[in-house]
N, C-alpha and C positions, 0 to 999 in steps of 0.2 A: 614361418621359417622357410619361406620359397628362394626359390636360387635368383628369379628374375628382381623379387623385392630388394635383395639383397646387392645385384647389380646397378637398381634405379638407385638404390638410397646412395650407393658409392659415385654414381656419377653426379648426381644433384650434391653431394658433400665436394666431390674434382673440382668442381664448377660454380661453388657456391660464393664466390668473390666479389666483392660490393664493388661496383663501380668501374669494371672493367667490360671491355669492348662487347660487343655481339661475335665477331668474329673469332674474339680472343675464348670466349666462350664456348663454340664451336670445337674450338683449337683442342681446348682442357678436355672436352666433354669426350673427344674421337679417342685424348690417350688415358684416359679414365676408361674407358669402354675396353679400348685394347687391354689394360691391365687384369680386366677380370676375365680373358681368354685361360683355359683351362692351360695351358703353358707356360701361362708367366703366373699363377697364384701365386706360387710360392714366391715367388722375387716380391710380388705387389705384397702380400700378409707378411714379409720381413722390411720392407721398405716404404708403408704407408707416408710418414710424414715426408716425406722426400715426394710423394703423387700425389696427395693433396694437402689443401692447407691445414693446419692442426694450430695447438696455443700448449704451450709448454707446461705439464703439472712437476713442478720443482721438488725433488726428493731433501728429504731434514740431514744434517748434520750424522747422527747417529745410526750408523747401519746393524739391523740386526743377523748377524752370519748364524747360519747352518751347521752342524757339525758336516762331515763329508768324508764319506770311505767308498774304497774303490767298487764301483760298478757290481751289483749284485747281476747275477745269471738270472733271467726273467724266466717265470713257469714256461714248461712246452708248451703244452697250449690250454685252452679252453674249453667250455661245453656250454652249445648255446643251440636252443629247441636241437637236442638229439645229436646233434653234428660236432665233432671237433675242429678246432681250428687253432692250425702252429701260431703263437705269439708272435714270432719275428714274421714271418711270412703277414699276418693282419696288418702290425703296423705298415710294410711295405706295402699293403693291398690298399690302405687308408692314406696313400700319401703322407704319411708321419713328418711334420719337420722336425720335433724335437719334442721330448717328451723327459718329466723328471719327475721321480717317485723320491715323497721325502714320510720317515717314520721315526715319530717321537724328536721330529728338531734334528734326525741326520738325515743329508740325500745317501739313499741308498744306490739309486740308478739315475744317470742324467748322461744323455747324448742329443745332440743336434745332425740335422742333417740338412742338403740344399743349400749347404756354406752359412749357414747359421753358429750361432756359436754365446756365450755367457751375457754378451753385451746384448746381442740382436732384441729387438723391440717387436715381438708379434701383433698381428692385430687382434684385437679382440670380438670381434665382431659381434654378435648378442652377449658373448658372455659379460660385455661392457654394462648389459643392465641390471645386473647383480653390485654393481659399483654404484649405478644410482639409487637401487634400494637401499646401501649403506649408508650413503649421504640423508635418504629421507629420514633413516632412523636417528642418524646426528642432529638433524634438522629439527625434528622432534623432540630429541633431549633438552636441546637447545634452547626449545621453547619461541624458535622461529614458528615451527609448524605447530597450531594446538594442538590436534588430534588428525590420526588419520581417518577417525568418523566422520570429519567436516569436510561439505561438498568445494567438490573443485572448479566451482563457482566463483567462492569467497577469496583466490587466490590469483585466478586471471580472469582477468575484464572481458576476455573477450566472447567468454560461457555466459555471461549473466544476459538472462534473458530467452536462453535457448534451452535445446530439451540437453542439455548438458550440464547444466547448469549444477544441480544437485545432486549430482552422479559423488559417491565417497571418494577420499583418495586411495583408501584401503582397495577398494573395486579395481582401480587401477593396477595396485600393487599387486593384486592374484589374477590378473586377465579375465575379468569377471566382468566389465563397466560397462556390456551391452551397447555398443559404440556403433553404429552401425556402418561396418568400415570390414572391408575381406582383403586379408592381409597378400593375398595373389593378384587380384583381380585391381583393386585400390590404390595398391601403393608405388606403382610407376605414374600414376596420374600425381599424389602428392607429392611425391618428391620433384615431379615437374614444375607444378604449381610453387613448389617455394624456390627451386630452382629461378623460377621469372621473375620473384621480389616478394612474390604473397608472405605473410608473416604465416608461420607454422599453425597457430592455433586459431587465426581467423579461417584456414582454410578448414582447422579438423572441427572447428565449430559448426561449419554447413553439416557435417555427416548426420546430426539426429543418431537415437537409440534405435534400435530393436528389439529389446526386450528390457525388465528391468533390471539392474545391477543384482549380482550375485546368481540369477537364472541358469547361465551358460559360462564354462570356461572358451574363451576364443583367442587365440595367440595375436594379439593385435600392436606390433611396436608404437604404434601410436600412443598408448595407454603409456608406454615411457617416455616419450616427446612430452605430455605430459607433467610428469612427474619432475623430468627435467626441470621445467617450467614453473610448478612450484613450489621448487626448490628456489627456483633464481630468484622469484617475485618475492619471496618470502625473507629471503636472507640478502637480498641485494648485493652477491654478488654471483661472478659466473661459476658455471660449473667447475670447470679447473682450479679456476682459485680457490674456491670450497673444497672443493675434493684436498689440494694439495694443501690447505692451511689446516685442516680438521683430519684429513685420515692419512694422506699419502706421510707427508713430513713426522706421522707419530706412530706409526707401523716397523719404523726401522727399513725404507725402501731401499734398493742399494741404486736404482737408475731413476734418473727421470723419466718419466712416462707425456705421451703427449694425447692430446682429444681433438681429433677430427671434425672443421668446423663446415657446418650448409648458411650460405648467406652470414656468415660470422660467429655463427652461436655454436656452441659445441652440440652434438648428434648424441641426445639422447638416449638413444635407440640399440649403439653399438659403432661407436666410435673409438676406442681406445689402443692403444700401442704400448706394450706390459713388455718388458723381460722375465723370459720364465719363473725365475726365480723369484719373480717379483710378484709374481702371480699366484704363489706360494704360500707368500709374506701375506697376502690379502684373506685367500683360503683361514691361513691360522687363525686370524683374527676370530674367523665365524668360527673353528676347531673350538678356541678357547674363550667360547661363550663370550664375546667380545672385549675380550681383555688384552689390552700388549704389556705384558711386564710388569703388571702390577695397576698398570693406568686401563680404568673403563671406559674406552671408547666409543662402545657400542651398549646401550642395557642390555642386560641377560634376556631379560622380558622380549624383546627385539628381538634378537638371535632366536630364541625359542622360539615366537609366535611367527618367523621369517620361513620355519619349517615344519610350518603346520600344514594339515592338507587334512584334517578331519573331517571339511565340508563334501558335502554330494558331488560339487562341480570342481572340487580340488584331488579330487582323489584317482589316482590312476584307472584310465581306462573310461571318465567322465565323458559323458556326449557320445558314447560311443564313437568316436571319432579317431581316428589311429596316430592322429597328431598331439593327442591328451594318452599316449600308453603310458607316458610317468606322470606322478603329481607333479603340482607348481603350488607354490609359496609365495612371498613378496622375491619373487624376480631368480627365486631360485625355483630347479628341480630336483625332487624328491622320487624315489625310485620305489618301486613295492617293495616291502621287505622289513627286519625287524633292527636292522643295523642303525636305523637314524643315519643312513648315508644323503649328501647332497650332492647338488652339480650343477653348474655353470656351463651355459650350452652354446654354442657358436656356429651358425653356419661354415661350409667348408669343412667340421671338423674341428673344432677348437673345445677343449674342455678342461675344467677345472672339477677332480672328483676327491669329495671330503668321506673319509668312515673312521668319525670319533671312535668307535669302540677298537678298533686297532690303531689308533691315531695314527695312519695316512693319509697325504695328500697324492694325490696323480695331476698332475698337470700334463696334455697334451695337443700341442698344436699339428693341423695339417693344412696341406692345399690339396683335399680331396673334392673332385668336382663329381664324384656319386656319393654325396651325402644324402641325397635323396632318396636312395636304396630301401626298399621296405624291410623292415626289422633294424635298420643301421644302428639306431641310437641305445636301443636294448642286448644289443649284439655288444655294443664296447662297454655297455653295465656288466655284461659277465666279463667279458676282459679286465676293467678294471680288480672288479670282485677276486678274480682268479690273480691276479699281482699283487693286490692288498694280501692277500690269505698265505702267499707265499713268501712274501719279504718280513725278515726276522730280526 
């Protein structure tokens, strides 16, 4: 979850245009680059498909509405290791663009900021791969994918043979597959490499393991490029289209959503463009053990084994490594504690936080360029903890 990965991957998606100039490439790549200047985030995290190319996930007939009353007064503030910190004062410290608390099916609190507003489409950035563990669980129902036991070998051609070959999909799904791939150091070279035409999984094929699956948790987006992948190979068709024929169009979405494409294929990794509220609509799903309204879209089984973290290498604070402080799940994070809370995590600042047992959601986006901050991500666990425990 580095700032620079995060940069490479956006300019190799700017740029990712089949069949156009060198120069014209240049051209994309200089205002891709300019857009992730800590100055224009917020324009570029409200206005992605407009800076690069994306493929439209078409929202269903049916929109499911919110109930909605006026703006609850948010807690003063928090306590997080010893120190307080004023609510409104954080969000302005975290560059907030907008943020909307919803309990039991009403938004209690929703404001936008940075000329934002109901319609705006944020990016999603990692949280985009919580979307693809959905789809693999669909995928699975479906009886596209047989099991996520089976190595992800048997689904792209382009593992068989190599030491990736028998790596599980499941591995993939907990940041576990032992890939040998350092998501700082590595991934401004891949996103180059497909940047120049290489197909995605011929190049993550050269990387070889490092240990064996399930050893090490290691936050590798590659491990969702991936997944991305077979998903596609599996079901024959793209991501967006899968997404929007199977989950978006039967959620009740109210906007279209779009998927940020490198060399044509949609960005596994965390390409997405959600309206808040739309973002919501996704949350509930996982809220209500994957059910919309009576229809099971997602198994229960799925939902619950999505927010498991009982394993050694899943569990908070795994590898000793301060980039594992919360669990991970299939593409979610799970946070210490006895709540069964999740969350959906985005560079810059982007999240989606679920706490079944008081049935809210918190959705909040930002264009904060110190998300790198040490303690950040367990800092907004108690913020969110301290809004969920106050809104009634």
């Amino acid at each position: 979850m580095k700032k620079t990965s995060v940069i490479a991957v956006g300019a190799a998606a700017a740029v990712g245009v089949m069949g156009v100039s060198l120069g014209k490439k240049v051209k994309v790549l200089c205002r891709s680059l300019s857009s992730f200047k800590d100055e224009n985030l917020a324009h570029t995290f409200q206005h992605t498909p407009e800076i690069q190319p994306t493929k439209k996930i078409g929202r269903g007939e049916q929109v499911f509405s919110f109930g909605k009353e006026g703006n609850a007064a948010l807690v003063e503030e928090f306590t997080f290791r010893d120190a307080a910190y004023p609510c409104e004062k954080f969000m302005e410290d975290t560059k907030t663009s907008a943020m909307l608390v919803v309990k039991d099916d009403v938004i209690k609190y929703e404001k936008y900021f940075f000329g934002g507003g109901e319609g705006t489409l944020f990016s999603s950035n990692s949280m985009g791969k919580s979307f693809v563990a959905a789809l693999m669980g669909i995928a699975v129902a479906e009886g596209y994918v047989g099991s996520i036991e089976e190595p992800i070998g048997k689904y792209i051609p382009e593992f068989v043979s190599t030491e990736l070959e028998n790596i599980p999909i499941r591995a993939c799904l907990k940041m576990a597959s032992g890939i040998n791939f350092d998501e700082e150091k590595d991934m401004s070279g891949f996103s180059m490499r497909t940047l120049l035409g290489f197909p995605a999984m011929k190049v993550i094929a050269k990387y070889g393991v490092q240990e064996p699956p399930y050893t090490y948790r290691r936050y590798l987006s590659i491990n969702t490029e991936i997944l991305g992948q077979v998903i596609v190979n599996a079901t024959g068709c793209s991501l967006a289209a899968y997404m929007e024929n199977r989950l978006w169009k039967r959620i009740g979405s109210a906007h279209d959503a779009y998927w940020t494409l490198s060399n044509g294929k949609e960005l596994a990794m965390g390409g997405l463009s959600v309206s808040l509220r739309d973002y919501a609509r996704f949350a509930r799903l996982y809220l209500n053990e994957g059910n919309y309204n009576g229809e099971q879209i997602l198994p229960k089984e799925w939902v619950r084994d999505s927010l498991d973290i009982s394993e050694a290498y899943a569990k908070p604070g795994s590898n000793f490594d301060t980039y594992n402080a919360i669990g991970y799940g299939y593409q979610w994070w799970v946070p210490e504690g006895d709540q069964g809370e999740f969350m959906a995590i985005g560079v810059y600042g982007q999240w989606i936080y679920v706490n079944p047992p008081k049935r809210v959601i918190i959705v909040k986006t930002s264009a904060d360029p110190n998300f790198m901050e040490k303690g950040y991500e367990l800092k907004h666990v108690e913020f969110f903890r301290a809004v969920a425990d106050s809104i009634s």
